[in-house]
C-alpha positions as a LaTeX table, in Angstrom:
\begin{tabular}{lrrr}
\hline
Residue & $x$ (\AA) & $y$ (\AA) & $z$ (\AA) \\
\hline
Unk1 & $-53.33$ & 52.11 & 17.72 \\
Unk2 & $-50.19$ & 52.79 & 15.48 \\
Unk3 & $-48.15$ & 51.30 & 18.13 \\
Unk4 & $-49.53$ & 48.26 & 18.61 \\
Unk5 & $-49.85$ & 48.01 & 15.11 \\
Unk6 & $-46.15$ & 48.06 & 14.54 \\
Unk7 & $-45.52$ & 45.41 & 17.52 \\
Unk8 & $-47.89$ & 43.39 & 16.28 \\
Unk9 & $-46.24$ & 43.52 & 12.91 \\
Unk10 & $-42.69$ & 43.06 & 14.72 \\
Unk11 & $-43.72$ & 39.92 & 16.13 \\
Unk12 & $-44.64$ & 38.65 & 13.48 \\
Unk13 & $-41.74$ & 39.58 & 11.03 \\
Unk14 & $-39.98$ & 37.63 & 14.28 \\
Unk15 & $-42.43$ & 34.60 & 14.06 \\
Unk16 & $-41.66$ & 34.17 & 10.73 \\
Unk17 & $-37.53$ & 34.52 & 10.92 \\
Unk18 & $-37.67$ & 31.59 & 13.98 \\
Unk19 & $-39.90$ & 29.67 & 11.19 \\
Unk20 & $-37.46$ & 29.74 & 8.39 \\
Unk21 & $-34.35$ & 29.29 & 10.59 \\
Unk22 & $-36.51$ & 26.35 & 11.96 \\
Unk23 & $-36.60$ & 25.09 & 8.48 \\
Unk24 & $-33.08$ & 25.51 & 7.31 \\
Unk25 & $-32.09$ & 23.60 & 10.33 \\
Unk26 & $-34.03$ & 21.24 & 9.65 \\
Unk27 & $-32.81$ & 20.57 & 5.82 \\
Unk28 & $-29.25$ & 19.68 & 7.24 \\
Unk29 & $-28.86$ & 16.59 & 7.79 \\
Unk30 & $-26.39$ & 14.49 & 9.76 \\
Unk31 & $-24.38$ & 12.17 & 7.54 \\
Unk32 & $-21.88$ & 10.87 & 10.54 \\
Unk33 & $-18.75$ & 9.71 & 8.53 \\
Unk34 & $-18.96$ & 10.26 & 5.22 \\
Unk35 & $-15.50$ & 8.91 & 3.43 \\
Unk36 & $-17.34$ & 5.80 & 1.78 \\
Unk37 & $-19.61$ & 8.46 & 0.59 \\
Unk38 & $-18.07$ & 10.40 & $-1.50$ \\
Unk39 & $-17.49$ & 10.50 & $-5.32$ \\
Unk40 & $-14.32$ & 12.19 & $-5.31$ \\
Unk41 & $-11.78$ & 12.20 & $-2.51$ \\
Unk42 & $-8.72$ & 13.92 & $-2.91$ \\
Unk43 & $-5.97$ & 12.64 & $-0.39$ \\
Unk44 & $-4.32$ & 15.04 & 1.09 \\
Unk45 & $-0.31$ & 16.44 & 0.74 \\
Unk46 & 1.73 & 14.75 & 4.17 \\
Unk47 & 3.09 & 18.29 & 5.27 \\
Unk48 & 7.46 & 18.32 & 5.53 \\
Unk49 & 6.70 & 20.09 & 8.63 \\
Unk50 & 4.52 & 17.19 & 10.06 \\
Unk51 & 7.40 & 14.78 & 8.60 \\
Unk52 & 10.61 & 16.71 & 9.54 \\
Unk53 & 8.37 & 16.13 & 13.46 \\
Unk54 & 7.64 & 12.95 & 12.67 \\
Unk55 & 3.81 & 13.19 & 13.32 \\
Unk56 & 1.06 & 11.18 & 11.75 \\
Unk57 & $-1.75$ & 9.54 & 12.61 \\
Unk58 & $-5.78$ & 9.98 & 11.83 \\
Unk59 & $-7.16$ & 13.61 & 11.58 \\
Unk60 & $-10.92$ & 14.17 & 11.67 \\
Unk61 & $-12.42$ & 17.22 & 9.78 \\
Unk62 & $-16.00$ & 18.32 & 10.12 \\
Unk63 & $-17.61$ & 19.20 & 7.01 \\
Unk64 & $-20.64$ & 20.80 & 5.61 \\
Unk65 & $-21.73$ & 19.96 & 2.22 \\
Unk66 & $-24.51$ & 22.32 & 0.29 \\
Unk67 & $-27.42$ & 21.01 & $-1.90$ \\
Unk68 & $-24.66$ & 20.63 & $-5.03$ \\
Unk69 & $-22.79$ & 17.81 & $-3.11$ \\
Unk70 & $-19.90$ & 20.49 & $-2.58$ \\
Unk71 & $-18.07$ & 21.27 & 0.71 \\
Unk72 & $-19.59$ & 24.54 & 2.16 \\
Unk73 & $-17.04$ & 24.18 & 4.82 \\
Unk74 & $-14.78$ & 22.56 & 6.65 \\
Unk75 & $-12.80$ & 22.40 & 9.84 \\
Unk76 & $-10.23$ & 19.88 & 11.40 \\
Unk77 & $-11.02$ & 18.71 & 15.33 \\
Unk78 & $-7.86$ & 19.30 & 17.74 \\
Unk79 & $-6.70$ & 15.42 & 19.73 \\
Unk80 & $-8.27$ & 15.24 & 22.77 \\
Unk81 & $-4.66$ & 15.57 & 23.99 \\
Unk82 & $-3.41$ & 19.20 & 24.71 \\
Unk83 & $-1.25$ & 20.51 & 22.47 \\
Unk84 & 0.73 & 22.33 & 25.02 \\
Unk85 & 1.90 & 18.11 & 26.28 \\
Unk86 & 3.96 & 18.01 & 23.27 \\
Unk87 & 7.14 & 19.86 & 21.59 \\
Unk88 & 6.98 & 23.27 & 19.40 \\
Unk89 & 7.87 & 21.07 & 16.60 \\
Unk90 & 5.54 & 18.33 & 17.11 \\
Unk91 & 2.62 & 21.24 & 17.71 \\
Unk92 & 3.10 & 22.40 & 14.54 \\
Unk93 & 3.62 & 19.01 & 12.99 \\
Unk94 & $-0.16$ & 18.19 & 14.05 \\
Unk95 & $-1.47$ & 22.13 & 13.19 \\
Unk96 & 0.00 & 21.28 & 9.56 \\
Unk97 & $-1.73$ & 18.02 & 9.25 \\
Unk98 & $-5.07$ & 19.77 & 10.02 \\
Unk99 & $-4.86$ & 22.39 & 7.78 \\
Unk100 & $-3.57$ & 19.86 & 5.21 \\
Unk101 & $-6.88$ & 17.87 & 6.15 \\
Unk102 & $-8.94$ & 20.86 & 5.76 \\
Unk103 & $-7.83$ & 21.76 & 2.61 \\
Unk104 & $-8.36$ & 18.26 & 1.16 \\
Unk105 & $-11.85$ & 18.30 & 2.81 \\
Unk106 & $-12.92$ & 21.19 & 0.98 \\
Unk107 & $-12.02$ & 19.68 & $-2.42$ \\
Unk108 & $-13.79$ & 16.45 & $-1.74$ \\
Unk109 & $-17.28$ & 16.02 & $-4.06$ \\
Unk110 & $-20.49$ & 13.97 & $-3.18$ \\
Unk111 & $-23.94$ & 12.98 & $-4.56$ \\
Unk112 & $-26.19$ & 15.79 & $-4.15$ \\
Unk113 & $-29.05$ & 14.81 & $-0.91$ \\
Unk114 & $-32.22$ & 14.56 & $-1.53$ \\
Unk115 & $-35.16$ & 14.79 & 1.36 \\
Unk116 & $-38.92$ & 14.51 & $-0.09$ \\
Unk117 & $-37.41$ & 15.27 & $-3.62$ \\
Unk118 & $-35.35$ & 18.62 & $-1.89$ \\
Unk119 & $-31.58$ & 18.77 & $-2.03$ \\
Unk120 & $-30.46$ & 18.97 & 1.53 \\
Unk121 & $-27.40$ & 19.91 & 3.10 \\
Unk122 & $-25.17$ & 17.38 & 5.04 \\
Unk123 & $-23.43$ & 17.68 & 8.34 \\
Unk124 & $-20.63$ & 15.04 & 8.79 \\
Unk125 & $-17.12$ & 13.89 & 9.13 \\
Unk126 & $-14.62$ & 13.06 & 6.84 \\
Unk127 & $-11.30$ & 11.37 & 8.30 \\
Unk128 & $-7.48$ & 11.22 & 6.99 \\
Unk129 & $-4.97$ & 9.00 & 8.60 \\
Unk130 & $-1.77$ & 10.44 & 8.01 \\
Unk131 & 1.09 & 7.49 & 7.57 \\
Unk132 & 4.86 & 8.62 & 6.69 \\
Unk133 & 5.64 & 5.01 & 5.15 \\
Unk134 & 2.69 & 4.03 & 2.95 \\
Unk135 & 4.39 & 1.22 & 0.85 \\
Unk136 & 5.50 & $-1.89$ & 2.51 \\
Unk137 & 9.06 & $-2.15$ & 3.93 \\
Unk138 & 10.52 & $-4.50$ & 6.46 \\
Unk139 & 10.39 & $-3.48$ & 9.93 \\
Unk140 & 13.33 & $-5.75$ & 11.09 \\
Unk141 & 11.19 & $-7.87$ & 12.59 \\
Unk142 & 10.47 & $-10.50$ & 9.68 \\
Unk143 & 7.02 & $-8.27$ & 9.52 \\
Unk144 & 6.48 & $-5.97$ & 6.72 \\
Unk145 & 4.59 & $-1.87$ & 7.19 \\
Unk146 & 1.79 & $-1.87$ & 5.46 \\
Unk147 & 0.40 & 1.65 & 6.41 \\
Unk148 & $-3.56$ & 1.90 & 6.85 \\
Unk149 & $-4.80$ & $-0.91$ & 7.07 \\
Unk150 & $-8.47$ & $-0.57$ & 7.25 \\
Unk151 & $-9.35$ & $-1.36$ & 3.52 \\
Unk152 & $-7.36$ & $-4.23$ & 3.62 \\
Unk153 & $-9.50$ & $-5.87$ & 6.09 \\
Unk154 & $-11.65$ & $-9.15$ & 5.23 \\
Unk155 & $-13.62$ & $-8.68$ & 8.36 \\
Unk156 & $-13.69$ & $-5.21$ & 10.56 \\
Unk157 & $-15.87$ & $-5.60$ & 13.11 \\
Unk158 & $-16.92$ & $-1.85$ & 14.69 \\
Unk159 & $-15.99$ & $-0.74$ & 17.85 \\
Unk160 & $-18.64$ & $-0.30$ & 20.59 \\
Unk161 & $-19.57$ & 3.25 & 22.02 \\
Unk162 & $-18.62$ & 2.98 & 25.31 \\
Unk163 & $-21.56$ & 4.60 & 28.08 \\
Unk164 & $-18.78$ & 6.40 & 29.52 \\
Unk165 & $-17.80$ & 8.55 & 26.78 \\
Unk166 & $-21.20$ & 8.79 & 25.64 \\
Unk167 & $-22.03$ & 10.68 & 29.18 \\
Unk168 & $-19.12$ & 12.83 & 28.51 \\
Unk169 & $-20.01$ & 13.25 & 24.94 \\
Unk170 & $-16.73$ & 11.95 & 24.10 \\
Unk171 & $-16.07$ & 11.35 & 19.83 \\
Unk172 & $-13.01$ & 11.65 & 17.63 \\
Unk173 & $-10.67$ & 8.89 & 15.92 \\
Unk174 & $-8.55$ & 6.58 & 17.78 \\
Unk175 & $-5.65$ & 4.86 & 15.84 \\
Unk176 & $-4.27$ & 1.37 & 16.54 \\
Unk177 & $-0.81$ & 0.13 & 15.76 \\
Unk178 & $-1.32$ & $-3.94$ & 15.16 \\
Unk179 & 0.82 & $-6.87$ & 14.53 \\
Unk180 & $-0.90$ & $-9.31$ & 12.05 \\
Unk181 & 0.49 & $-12.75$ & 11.93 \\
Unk182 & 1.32 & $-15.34$ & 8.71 \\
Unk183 & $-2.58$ & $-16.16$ & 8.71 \\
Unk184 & $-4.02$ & $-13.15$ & 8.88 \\
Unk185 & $-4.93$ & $-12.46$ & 12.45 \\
Unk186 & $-4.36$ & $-9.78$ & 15.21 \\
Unk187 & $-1.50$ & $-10.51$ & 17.66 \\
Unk188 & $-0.71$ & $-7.37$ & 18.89 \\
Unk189 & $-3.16$ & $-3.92$ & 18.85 \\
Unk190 & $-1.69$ & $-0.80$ & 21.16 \\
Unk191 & $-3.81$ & 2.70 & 20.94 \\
Unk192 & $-1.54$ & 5.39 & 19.88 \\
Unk193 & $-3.87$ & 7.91 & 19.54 \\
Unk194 & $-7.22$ & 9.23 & 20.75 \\
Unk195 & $-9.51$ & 9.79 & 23.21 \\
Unk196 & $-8.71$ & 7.97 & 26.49 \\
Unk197 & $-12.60$ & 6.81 & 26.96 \\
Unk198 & $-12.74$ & 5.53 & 23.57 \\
Unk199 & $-9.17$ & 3.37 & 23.14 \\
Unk200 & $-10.30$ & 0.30 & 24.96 \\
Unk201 & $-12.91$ & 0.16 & 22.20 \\
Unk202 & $-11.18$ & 0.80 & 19.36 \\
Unk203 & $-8.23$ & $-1.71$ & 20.81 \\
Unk204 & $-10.84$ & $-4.76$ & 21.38 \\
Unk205 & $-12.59$ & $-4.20$ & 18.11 \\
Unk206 & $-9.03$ & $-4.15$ & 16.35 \\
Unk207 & $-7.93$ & $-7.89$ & 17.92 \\
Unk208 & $-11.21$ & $-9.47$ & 16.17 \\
Unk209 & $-9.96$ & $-8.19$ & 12.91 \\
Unk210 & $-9.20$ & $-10.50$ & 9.92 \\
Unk211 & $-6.84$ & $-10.16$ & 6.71 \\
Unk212 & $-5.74$ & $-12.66$ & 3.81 \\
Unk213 & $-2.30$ & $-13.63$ & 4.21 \\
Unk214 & 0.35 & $-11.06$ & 2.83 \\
Unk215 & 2.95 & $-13.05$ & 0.85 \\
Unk216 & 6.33 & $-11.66$ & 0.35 \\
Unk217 & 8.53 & $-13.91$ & $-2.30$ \\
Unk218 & 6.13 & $-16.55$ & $-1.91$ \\
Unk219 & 6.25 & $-16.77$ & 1.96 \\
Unk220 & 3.51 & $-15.51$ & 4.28 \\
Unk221 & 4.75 & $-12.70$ & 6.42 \\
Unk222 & 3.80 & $-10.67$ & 9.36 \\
Unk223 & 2.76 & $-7.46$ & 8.78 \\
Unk224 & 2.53 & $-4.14$ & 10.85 \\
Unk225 & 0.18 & $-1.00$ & 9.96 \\
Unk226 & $-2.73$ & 0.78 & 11.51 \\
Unk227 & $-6.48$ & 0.92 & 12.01 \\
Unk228 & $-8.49$ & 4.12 & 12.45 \\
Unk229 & $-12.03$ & 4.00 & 14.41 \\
Unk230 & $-14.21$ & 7.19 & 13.80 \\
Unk231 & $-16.25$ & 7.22 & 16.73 \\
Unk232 & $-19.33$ & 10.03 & 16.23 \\
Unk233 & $-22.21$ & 10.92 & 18.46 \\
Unk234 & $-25.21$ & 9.26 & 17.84 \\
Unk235 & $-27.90$ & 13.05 & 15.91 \\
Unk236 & $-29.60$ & 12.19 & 19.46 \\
Unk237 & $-26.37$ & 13.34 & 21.58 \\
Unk238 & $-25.56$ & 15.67 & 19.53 \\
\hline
\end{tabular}
């Protein structure tokens, strides 16, 4: 009788712990990008290491953020490209830019979540593009660098989620070089970055983009920068 007294109550000590790790699954939620989101957002120090290699581009950290609306953690994603394709220096380049990213991440601050009145935590993403000229400069070209471009943008349409990487589960940040002409418009939009399944996305919804006119001494000018398309999997994939 003692024994199965003592499973019984074993079982149900183990009923209960599946319960409650049911439940604090449950009070994360998934908050998919969450840079427009947040009340503070520290950008983060370019690295001289990523400089001196010349690497930049987008770098997309994962991030958990309590019930306070602070970051609980937080951990850069690798490229979908090996590391090993690439030069010591430019390896380290892109490991410095991570940790650079992660270290931003963890200072960022947000509204604390509330589901049914509870403060929830909040699974997402927060993305840095890394650009080594930030302030315009001519590129020789008659077109000036304008850097990241994506808040510029009067109209930025989103980029589709192709099937393909969906069945692969396929997500990350693809970067775009473009070309914008004297009237604003998209002439020119290469992928420089990102995963292979996704750039055809990213590089179709970057030609429909529109900007006002950049002036330079009174004259409209070309201009050269970069877009950066977060591409997450829909809670369902995930």
């Amino acid at each position: 009788m003692r024994l199965k007294n003592l499973a019984f109550t074993a079982a149900i000590v183990a009923i209960c712990a599946s319960f409650a790790a049911a439940q604090d699954a449950v009070k994360t939620l998934n908050g998919g990008v969450l840079n427009g989101k947040a009340i503070s957002l520290p950008k983060p120090a370019y690295p001289d290491l990523a400089r001196k290699a010349g690497v930049e581009g987008a770098v997309r950290v994962e991030v958990i953020i309590d019930e306070n609306g602070n970051i609980e953690s937080a951990a850069a994603v690798k490229d979908a490209d090996a590391d090993n394709e690439f030069a010591s220096e430019v390896v380290d380049g892109k490991a410095a830019l991570r940790s650079a990213a992660e270290a931003a991440a963890l200072e960022a601050k947000f509204s604390p979540t509330l589901l049914s009145g509870v403060p929830v935590k909040v699974r997402g993403t927060i993305v840095y593009n890394f650009a080594m000229k930030s302030a315009p400069e001519t590129t020789g070209k008659g077109a000036i660098n304008g850097g990241i471009l994506n808040g510029r943008a009067t109209e930025l349409p989103k980029a589709e989620y192709p099937a393909a990487a969906l069945a692969v589960r396929a997500q990350g940040s693809v970067v775009v070089n473009v070309m914008i002409d004297e009237g604003g418009n998209v002439i020119q939009a290469t992928a420089v970055s990102g995963h292979p399944l996704l750039q055809a996305s990213a590089v179709t919804a970057a030609r429909k983009a529109r900007f006002v006119p950049t002036m330079l001494s009174g004259q409209p000018v070309r201009v050269s920068g970069m877009l950066t398309y977060a591409f997450v999997l829909p809670e369902k994939d995930q």
